[in-house]
C-alpha positions as CSV (number, residue, x, y, z in Angstrom):
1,X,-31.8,-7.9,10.8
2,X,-29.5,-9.2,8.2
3,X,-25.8,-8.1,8.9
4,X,-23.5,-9.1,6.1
5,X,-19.4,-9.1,6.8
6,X,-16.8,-8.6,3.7
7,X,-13.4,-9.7,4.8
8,X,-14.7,-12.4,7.5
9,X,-11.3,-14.7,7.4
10,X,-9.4,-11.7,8.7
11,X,-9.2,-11.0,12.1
12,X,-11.6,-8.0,12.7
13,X,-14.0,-9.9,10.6
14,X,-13.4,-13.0,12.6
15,X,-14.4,-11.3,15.8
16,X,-17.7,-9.8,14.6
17,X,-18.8,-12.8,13.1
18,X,-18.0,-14.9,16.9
19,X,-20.1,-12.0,18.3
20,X,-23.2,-11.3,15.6
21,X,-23.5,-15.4,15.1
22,X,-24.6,-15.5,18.9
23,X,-27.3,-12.7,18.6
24,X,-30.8,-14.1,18.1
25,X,-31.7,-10.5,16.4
26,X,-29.1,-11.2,13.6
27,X,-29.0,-13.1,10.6
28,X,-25.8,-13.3,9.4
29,X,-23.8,-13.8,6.4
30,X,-19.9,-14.0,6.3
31,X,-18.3,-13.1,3.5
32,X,-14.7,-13.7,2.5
33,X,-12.2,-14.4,-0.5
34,X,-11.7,-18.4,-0.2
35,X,-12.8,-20.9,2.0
36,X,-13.9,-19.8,5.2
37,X,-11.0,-20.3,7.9
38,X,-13.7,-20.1,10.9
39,X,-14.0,-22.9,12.7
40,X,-17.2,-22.5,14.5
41,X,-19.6,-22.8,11.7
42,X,-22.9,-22.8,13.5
43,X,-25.0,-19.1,13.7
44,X,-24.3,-18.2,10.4
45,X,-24.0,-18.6,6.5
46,X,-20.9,-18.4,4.7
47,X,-20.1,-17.1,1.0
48,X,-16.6,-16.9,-1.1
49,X,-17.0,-13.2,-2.1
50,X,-13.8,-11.9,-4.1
51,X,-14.7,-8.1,-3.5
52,X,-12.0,-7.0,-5.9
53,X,-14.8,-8.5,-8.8
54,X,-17.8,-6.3,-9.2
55,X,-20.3,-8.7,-10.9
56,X,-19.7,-11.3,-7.9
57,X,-19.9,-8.9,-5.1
58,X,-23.2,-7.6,-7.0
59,X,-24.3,-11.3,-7.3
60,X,-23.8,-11.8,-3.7
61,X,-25.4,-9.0,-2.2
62,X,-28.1,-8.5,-4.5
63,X,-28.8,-12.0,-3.4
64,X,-28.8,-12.1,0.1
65,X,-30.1,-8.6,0.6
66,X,-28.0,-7.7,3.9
67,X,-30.0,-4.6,6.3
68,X,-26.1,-3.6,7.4
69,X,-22.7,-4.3,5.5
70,X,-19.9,-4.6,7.8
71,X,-17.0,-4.0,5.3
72,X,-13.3,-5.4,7.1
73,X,-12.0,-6.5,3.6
74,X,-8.9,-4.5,2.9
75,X,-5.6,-4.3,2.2
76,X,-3.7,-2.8,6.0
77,X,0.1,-3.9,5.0
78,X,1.1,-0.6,5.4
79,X,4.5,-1.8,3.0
80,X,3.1,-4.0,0.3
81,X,0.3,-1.1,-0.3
82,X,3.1,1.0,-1.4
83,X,4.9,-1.6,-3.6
84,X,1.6,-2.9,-4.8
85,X,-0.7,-0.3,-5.2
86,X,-2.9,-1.3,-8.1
87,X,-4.1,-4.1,-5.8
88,X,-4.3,-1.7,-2.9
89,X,-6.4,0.6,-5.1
90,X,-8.3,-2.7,-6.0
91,X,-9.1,-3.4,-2.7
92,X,-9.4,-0.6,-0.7
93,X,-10.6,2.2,-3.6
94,X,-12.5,0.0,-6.2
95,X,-14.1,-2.6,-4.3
96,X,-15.2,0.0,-1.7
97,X,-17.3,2.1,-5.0
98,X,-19.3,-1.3,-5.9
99,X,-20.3,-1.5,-2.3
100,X,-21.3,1.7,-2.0
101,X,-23.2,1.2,-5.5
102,X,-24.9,-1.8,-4.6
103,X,-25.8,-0.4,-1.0
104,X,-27.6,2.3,-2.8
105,X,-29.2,-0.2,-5.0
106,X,-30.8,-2.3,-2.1
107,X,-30.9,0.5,0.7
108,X,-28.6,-1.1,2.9
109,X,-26.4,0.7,5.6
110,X,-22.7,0.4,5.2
111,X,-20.5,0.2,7.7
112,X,-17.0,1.1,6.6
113,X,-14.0,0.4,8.6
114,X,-11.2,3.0,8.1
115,X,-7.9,4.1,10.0
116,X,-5.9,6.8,11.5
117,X,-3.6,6.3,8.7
118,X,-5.2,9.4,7.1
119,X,-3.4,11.6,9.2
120,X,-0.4,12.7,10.0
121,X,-0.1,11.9,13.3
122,X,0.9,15.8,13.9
123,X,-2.2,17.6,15.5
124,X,-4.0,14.5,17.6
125,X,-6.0,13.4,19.1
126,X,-8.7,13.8,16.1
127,X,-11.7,14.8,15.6
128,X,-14.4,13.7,12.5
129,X,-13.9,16.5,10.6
130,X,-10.0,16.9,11.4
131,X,-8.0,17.8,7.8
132,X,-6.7,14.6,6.2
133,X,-3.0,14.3,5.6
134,X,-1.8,10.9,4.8
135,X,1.6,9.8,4.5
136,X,1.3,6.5,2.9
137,X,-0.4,4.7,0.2
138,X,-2.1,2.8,2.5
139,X,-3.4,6.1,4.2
140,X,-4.0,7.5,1.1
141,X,-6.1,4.5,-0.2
142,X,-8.6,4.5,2.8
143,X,-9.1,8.1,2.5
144,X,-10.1,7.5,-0.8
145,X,-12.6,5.1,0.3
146,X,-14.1,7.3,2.7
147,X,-14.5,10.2,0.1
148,X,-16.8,8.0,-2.1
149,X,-18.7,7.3,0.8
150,X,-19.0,11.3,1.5
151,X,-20.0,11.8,-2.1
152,X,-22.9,9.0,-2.4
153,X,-26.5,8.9,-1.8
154,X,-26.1,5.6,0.8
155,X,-26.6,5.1,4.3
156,X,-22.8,4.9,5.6
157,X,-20.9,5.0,8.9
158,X,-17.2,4.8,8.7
159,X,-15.2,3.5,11.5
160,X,-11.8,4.8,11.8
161,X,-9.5,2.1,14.2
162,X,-5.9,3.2,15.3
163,X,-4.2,-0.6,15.8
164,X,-6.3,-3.9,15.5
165,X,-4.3,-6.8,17.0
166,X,-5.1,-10.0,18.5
167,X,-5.2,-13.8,18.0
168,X,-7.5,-15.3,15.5
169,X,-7.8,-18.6,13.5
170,X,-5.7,-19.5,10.5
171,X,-4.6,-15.5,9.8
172,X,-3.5,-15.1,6.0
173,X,-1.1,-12.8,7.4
174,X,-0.2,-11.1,11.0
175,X,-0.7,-8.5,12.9
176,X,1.2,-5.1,13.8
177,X,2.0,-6.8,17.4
178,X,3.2,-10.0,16.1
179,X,5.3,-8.4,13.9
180,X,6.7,-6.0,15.9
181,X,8.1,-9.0,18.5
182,X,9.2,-10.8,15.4
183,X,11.2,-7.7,14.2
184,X,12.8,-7.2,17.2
185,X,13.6,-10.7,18.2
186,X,15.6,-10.7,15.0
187,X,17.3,-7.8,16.0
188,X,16.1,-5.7,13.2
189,X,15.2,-1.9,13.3
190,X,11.4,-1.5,13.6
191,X,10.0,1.9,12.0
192,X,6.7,2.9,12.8
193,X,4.3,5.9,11.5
């Protein structure tokens, strides 16, 4: 099966491609914006993939075919989506509709990861079919996402994660653990949804 990962340099994307690499069923293509951060570069093949730019990410998968797309590229800075949000939209709206167009095209099955960020945190724990509420643009943007994927033709599974933390190699940016001891080591109030 050929399993292709957007977003491969961040840290969810960094883990699947450590596990799928090692799977003799898997043929696998990492996908990321730059040059790929990985280390390990043996079990797998690695493209610069700027998701944001339709014709490349056509290019690209049109290409290599993929059976599954994992998609971990997104914008999760819960803060700079709100002060950017054209590039959150970019990321997280836009570049999710030409994946779900160019899954159609080739019949692939997209795996789209999501978050609890489109509730409210009011009535958990949450069911699939709970009512949406989000109260950020962050929130906002991946419930977007997750309505093209409810109103296309292609073979999708979204994946809704609460907090993904842990260590990875040469992180463009941290994570919500980091950050929190950073915050408080500084002394500084730490506000949380």
């Amino acid at each position: 099966m050929r399993v292709l990962i957007t977003g491969s340099n961040g840290l969810l994307g960094q883990k699947l491609v450590h596990k799928l690499r090692i799977d003799e069923l898997v043929e696998l293509i990492a996908t990321s914006k730059g040059e790929n951060r990985i280390s390990e570069k043996i079990g797998y093949n690695y493209i610069s993939l700027d998701v944001t730019k339709k014709e490349e990410l056509e290019k690209v998968i049109l290409s290599e075919k993929p059976d599954v797309i994992i998609n971990t590229a997104a914008m999760t800075n819960v803060d700079a989506c709100e002060d950017k949000k054209q590039e959150c939209d970019a990321l997280n709206i836009d570049a999710v509709q030409y994946l779900t167009e160019v899954s159609e095209q080739i019949d692939s099955h997209l795996i789209h990861i999501s978050t609890d960020f489109i509730f409210d945190g009011k009535n958990s724990p949450y069911t699939e079919d709970a009512i949406p509420n989000p109260l950020s643009y962050y929130g906002l943007s991946k419930l977007k996402s997750e309505t093209l994927l409810l109103e296309s033709s292609c073979r999708w599974t979204v994946l809704r994660t609460i907090i993904v933390f842990g260590v990875a190699e040469n992180l463009s940016k941290g994570n919500i653990v980091l950050w929190a001891k950073e915050t408080l080591e500084k002394g500084e109030k730490l506000d949380i949804i």
